[in-house]
TORRO-961819 format. One record per residue (C-alpha): x, y, z; residue number from 1; residue in three letters. Coordinates in steps of 0.25 Angstrom, whole numbers, m for minus. Each point is the difference from the previous one (the first is absolute). Layout:
! TORRO-961819
X:Y:Z:NUM:Ala
...
//
This chain:
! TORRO-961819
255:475:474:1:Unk
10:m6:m10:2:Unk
1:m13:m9:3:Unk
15:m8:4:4:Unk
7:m7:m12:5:Unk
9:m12:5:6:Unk
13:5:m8:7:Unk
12:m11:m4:8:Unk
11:5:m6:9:Unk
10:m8:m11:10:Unk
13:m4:0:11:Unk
5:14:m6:12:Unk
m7:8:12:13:Unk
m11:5:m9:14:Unk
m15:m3:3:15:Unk
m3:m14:m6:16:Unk
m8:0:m13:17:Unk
m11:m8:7:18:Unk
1:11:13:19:Unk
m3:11:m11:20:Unk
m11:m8:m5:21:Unk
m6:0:13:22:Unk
4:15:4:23:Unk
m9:3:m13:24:Unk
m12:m6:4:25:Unk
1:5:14:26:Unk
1:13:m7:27:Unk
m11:1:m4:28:Unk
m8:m4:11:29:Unk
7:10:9:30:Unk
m5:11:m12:31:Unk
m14:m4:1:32:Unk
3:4:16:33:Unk
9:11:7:34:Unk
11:m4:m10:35:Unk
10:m4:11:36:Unk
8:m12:m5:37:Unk
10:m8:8:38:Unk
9:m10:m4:39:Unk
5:m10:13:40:Unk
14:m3:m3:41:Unk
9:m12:10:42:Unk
15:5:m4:43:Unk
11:10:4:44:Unk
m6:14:m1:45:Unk
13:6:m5:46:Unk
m3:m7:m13:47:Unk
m14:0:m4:48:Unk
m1:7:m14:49:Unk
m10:11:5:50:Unk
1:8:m15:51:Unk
m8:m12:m6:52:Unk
m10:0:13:53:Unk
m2:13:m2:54:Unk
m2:m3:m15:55:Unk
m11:m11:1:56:Unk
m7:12:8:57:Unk
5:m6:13:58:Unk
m2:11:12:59:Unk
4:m8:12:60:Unk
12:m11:0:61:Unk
1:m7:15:62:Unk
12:m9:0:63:Unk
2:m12:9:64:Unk
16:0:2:65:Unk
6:m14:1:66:Unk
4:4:13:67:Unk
m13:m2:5:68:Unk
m5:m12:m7:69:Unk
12:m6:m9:70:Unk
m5:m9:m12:71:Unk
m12:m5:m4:72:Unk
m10:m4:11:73:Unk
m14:m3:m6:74:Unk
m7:1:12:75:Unk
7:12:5:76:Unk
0:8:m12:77:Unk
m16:m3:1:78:Unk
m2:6:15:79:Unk
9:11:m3:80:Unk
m11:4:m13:81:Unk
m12:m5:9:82:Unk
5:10:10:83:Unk
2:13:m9:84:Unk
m14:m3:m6:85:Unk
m6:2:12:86:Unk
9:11:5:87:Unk
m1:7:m14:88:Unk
m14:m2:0:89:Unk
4:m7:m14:90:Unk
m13:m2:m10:91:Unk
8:m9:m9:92:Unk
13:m10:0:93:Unk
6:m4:m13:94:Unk
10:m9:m2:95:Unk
6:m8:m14:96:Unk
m4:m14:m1:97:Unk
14:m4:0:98:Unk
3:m12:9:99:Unk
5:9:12:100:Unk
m12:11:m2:101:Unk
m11:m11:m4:102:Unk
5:m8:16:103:Unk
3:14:6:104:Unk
m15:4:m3:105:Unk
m6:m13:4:106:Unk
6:0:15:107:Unk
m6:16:0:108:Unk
m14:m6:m4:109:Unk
0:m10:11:110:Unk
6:11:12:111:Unk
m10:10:m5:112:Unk
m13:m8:m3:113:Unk
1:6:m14:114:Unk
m3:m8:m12:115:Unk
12:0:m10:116:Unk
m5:2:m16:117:Unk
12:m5:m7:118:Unk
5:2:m16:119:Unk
m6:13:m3:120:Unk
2:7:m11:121:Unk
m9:14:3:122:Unk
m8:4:13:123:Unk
m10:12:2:124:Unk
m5:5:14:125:Unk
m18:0:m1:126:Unk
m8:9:6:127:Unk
m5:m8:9:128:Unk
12:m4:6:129:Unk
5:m13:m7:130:Unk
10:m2:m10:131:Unk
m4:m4:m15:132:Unk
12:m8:m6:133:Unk
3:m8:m10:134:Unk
10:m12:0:135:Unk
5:m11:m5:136:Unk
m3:m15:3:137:Unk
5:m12:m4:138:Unk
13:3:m5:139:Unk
m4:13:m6:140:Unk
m10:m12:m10:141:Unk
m12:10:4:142:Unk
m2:15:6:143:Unk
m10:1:11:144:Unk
m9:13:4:145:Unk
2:0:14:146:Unk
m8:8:13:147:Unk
9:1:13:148:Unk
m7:4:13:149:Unk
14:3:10:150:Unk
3:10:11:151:Unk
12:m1:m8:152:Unk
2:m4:m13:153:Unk
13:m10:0:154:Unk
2:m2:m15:155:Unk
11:m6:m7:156:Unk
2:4:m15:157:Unk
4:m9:m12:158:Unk
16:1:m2:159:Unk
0:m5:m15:160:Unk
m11:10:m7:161:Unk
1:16:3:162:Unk
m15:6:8:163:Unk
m5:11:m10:164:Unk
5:10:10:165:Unk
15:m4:m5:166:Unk
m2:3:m14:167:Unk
m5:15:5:168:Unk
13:12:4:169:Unk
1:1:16:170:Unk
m2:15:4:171:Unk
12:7:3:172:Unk
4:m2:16:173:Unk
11:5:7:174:Unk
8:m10:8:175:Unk
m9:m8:11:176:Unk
2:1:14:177:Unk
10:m8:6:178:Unk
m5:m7:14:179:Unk
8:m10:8:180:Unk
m8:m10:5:181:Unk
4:m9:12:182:Unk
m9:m11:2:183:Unk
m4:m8:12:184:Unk
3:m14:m4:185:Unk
m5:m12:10:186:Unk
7:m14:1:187:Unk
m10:m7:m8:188:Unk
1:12:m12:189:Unk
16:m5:m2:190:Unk
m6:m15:0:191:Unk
3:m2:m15:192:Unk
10:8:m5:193:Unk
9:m1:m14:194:Unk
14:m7:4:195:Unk
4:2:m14:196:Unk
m3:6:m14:197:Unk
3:m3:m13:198:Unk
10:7:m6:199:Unk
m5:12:m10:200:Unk
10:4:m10:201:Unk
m3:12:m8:202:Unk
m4:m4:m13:203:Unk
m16:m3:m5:204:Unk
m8:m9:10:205:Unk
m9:m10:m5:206:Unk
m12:11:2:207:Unk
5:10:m7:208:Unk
9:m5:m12:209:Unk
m5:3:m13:210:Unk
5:m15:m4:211:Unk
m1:m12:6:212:Unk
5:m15:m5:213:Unk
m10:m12:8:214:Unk
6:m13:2:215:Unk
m9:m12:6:216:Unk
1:m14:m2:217:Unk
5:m2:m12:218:Unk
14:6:2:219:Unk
2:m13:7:220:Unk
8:6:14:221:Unk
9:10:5:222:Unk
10:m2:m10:223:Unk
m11:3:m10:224:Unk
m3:15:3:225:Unk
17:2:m3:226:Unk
m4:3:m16:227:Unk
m13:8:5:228:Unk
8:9:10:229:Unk
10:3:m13:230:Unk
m13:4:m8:231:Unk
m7:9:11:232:Unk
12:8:0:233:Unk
2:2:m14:234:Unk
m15:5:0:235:Unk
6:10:11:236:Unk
m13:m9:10:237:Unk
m1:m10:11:238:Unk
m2:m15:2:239:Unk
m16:m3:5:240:Unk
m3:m17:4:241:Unk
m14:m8:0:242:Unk
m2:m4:13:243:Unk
3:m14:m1:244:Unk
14:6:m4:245:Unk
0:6:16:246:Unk
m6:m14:4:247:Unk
11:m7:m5:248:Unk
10:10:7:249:Unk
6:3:m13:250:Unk
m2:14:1:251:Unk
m4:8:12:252:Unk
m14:3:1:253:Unk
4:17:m1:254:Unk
m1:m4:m13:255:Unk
m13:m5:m2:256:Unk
m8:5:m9:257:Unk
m17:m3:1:258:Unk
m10:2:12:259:Unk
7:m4:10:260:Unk
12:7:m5:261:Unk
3:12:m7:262:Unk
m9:6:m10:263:Unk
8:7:m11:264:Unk
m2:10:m10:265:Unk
10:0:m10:266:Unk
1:3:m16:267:Unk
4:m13:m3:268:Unk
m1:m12:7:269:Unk
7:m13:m6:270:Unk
m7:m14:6:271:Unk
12:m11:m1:272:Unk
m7:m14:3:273:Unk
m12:8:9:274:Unk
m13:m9:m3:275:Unk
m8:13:4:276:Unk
m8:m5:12:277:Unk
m13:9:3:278:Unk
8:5:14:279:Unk
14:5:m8:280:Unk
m8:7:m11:281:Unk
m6:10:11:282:Unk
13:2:2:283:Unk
5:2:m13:284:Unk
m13:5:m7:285:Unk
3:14:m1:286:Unk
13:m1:m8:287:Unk
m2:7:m13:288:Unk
5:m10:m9:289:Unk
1:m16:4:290:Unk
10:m9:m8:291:Unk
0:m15:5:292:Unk
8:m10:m4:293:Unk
m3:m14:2:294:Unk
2:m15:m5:295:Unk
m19:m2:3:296:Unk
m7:8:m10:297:Unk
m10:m3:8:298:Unk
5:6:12:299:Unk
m10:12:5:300:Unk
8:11:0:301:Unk
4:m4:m15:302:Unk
m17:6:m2:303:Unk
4:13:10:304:Unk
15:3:m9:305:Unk
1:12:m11:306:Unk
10:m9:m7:307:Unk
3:m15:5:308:Unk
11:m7:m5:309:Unk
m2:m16:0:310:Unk
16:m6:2:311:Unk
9:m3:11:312:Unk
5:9:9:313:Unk
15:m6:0:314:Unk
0:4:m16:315:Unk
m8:12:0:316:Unk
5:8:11:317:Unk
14:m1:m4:318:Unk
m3:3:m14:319:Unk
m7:14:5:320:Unk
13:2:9:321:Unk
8:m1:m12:322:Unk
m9:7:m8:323:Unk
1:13:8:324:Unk
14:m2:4:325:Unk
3:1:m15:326:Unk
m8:13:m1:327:Unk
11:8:9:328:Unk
//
């Protein structure tokens, strides 16, 4: 028996951030058993970096070429994972809580009969059969000791905050296992299927960058996120939005940050004309230092801030602009 990790890769080829996240916790669940760890991966074979499987202790790599399911197929990927639990004989099934992992997992609950324990951030096999885990619950606002009774554990694992396992040095591996797998899809797997995805380009994405510059309501519109796009990439970062900034379709909704977008974890995290709603602080909770700028001084996330600078944007943006253009 083995423990299966849902593995995506990023834009450069390499295992995403969140996937190693996940491989890590799979880690050591597969380590409290025969040790056998393998990561499911939907992509060519030829160009899966195996060294880094190999080095998150990876021993077994089965790759679904986009010959036999091209894209992203939610409910397909789901029966292809369903069917490899069984045939594995698969004690666990671990995926990132990203949007594709978090709706990947869910179809895979609802095929297998299994319930699905989302956002956790560390999960140990009992005794007696169950899972102890702990996770987090409304917008990471609380951590919750949980106890899950599964043929198959189907866990997904919180993308923004490392499981202990990550902080500890994989074992040396030699390189997994390569196995082609060629899945036997039915009409109704291909039902929903991606038509499209967004362009990736190769710089920080709005997980991962060590600065990010937040525009809500108070930039005013589209036009408004001009003089924060110049910022962000004088901070070497990325442009997050509130969600009423994605409800008014001034920016898409890739760059939402909050619960029901992207959480984020950078160093900095620089507020422009955000209020600081309960649900886009659980998104930006974790950044290490807040600064908010904002006309209300009343406004909540003025409370949450490190620093929190009272004034209008159209002065003080620009100001900071030239500031550091002025710096070289």
């Amino acid at each position: 028996m083995s423990v299966l990790c849902l593995t995506e890769l990023d834009a450069t080829g390499s295992v995403a951030s969140t996937s190693l996240r996940a491989l890590a916790l799979a880690r050591g669940l597969a380590a409290a058993g025969t040790g056998q760890l393998a990561a499911v991966v939907f992509g060519p074979a030829d160009q899966l970096p195996l060294d880094e499987l190999g080095g998150a202790a990876v021993t077994d790599v089965y790759a679904v070429p986009p010959e036999h399911l091209a894209g992203y197929a939610p409910r397909a990927w789901a029966s292809v994972l369903a069917g490899m639990i069984a045939q594995a004989g698969a004690t666990a099934l671990v995926a990132a809580a990203t949007d594709r992992g978090s709706e990947v997992m869910a179809y895979v609950g609802a095929i297998t009969g299994q319930p699905v324990a989302a956002n956790c951030l560390s999960a140990e096999s009992a005794a007696d059969g169950t899972y102890r885990l702990v996770r987090q619950r409304w917008g990471g606002l609380l951590l919750e000791d949980a106890v899950l009774e599964a043929t198959a554990a189907l866990l997904t694992v919180v993308p923004d905050t490392p499981p202990e396992e990550e902080n500890e040095a994989a074992p040396d591996t030699t390189e997994p296992a390569l196995h082609l797998h060629r899945p036997e899809l039915t009409e109704a797997d291909l039902v929903v299927r991606a038509a499209e995805t967004a362009d990736q380009g190769g710089g920080a994405s709005l997980a991962t960058a060590r600065v990010v510059v937040g525009g809500g309501r108070g930039v005013g519109g589209p036009d408004g996120f001009a003089p924060l796009e110049e910022l962000a990439s004088l901070l070497g970062g990325v442009v997050g939005v509130s969600r009423v900034v994605t409800s008014q379709g001034w920016r898409p909704h890739s760059q939402q940050v909050g619960q029901t977008g992207t959480k984020i974890t950078p160093e900095l995290y620089l507020a422009c004309g955000i209020s600081g709603a309960i649900q886009h602080m659980a998104g930006c909770g974790s950044a290490k230092h807040i600064v908010a700028v904002n006309t209300d001084p009343a406004a909540p996330i003025m409370s949450r801030a490190d620093y929190a600078v009272i004034g209008d944007l159209a002065e003080v943006i620009p100001a900071l602009v030239a500031a550091l253009k002025d710096r070289g």
